[in-house]
C-alpha positions in Angstrom: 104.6 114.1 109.1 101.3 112.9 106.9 100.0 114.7 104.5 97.1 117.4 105.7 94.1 118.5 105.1 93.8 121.3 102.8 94.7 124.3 104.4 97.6 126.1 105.5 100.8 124.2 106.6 101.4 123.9 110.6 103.8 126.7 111.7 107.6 125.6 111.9 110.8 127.2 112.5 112.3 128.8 109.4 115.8 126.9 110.3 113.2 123.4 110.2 111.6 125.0 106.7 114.7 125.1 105.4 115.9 121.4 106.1 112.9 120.1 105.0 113.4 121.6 101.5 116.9 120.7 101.4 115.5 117.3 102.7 113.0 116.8 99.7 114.8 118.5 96.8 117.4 115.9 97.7 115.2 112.9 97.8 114.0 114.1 94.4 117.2 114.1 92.7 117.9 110.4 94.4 114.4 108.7 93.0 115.8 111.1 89.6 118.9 109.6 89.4 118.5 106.0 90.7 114.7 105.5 91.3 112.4 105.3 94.8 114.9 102.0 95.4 118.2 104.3 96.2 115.5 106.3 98.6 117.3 105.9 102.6 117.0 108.4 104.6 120.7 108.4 105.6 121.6 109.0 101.9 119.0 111.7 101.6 120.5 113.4 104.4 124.0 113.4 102.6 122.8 114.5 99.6 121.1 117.2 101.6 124.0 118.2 103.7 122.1 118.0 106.7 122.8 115.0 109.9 121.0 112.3 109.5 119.5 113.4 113.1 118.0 115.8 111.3 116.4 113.9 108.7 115.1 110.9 110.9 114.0 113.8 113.2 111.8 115.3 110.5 110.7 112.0 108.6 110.9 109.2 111.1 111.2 106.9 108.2 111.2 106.4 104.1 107.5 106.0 104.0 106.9 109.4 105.7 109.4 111.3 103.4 107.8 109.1 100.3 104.6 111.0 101.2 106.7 114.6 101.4 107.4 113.9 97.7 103.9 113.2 97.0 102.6 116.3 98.9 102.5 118.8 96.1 100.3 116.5 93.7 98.2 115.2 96.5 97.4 118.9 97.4 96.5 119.2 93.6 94.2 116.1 93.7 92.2 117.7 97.3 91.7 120.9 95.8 90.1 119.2 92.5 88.0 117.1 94.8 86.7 119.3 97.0 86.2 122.4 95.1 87.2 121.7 91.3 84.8 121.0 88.6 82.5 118.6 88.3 82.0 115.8 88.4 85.1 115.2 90.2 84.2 118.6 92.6 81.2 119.7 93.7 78.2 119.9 91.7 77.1 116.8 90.5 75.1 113.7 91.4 76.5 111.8 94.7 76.6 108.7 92.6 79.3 110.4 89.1 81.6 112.1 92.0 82.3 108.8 93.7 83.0 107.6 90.0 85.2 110.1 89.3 86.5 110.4 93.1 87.9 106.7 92.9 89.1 106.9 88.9 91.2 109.7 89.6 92.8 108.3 92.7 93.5 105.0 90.1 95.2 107.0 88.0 96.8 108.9 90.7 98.0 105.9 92.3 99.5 104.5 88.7 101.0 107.7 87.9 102.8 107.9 91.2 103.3 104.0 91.3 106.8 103.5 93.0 106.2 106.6 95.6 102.6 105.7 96.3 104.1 101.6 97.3 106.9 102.7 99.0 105.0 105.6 101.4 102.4 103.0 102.1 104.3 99.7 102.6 107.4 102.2 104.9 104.6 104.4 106.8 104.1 103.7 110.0 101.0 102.9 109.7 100.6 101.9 105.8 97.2 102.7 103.7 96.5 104.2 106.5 98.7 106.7 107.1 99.0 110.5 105.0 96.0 111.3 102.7 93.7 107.9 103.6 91.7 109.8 106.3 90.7 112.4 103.8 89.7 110.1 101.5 87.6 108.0 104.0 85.9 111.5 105.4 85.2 112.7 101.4 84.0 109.2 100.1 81.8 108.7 103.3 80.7 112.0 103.0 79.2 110.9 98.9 78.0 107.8 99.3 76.2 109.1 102.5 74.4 111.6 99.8 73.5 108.5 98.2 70.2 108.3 100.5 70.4 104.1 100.2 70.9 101.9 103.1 74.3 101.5 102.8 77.0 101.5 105.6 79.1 104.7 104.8 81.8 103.9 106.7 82.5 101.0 106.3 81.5 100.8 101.7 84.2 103.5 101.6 86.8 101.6 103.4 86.6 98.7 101.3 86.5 100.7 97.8 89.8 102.7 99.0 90.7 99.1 100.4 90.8 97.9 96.5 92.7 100.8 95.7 95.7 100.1 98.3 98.6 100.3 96.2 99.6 97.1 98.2 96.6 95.0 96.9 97.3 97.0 93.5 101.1 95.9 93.2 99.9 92.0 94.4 97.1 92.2 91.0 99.7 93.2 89.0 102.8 91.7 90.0 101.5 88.6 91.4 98.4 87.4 89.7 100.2 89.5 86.1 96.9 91.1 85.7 97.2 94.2 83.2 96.3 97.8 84.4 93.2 97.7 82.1 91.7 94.6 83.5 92.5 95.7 87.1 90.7 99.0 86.1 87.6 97.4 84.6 87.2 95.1 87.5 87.0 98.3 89.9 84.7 99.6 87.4 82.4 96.1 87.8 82.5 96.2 91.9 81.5 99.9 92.0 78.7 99.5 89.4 77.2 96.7 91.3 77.5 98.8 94.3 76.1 102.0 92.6 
């Protein structure tokens, strides 16, 4: 299942409530013990003590349950966007939200590094899947507040698009650029876009 909106969860059988907590406490003491590389859904659902029916039936695959785990500080992260202080909630310029919209999914997606790969490069659908339409909507949403002749949709898909933990890991891994460089270069594209 992806990630909502913020609001309340979608309705499910207590029986299903149950499993899925079994489900992600389980996965929690796996990426604990041996990291997000021991994560397999079969092994979850053994650790769980639940079929691995079950699990594959409420997941579908690793990437899905990698967003589970995310869940609680991604729901942290909406609330502070959409109604926390500013300039990271509402209440200031169009222009410092976006700035501190996109730092703090950077640092989110460090912070969560291993997780934030793994549910993206497992999901069904990848970047796309779990919290990326809510970022598109709020980021469109700001630069459209902007009032320049920009193309909303599109400007916010290729600022998340250089935050894709994908193109993130391929910086860092691949071309061995540090975390600081890789930040400061974000910070160069958005000011010449700002």
């Amino acid at each position: 299942m992806s990630l909502p909106l913020i609001g309340q969860p979608p309705p499910e059988r207590a029986d299903a409530a149950r499993n899925r907590q079994r489900l992600v406490e389980a996965a929690l003491r796996i990426v604990a013990a041996r990291g997000v590389a021991g994560l397999a859904l079969d092994e979850v659902a053994r650790e769980a003590g639940v079929g691995v029916g079950t699990a594959y039936r409420r997941f579908g695959d690793v990437g899905t349950l990698a967003y589970a785990l995310l869940e609680n500080h991604e729901l942290r992260f909406q609330e502070a966007f959409l109604s926390g202080p500013p300039p990271l909630g509402p209440g200031a310029p169009p222009h410092e939200r976006i700035r501190a919209f996109l730092d703090a999914l950077l640092d989110l997606q460090w912070d969560q590094w291993e997780l934030r790969l793994l549910a993206t490069q497992k999901g069904p659908h990848g970047w796309a899947s779990g919290p990326y339409p809510t970022y598109q909507l709020h980021l469109v949403h700001l630069l459209r507040s902007l009032d320049r002749d920009l193309d909303a949709p599109y400007t916010a898909s290729v600022l998340l698009a250089l935050l894709n933990p994908t193109v993130l890991d391929h910086q860092r891994h691949g071309l061995q650029l540090k975390p600081e460089r890789i930040r400061h270069g974000f910070e160069a594209v958005l000011e010449a876009l700002l």
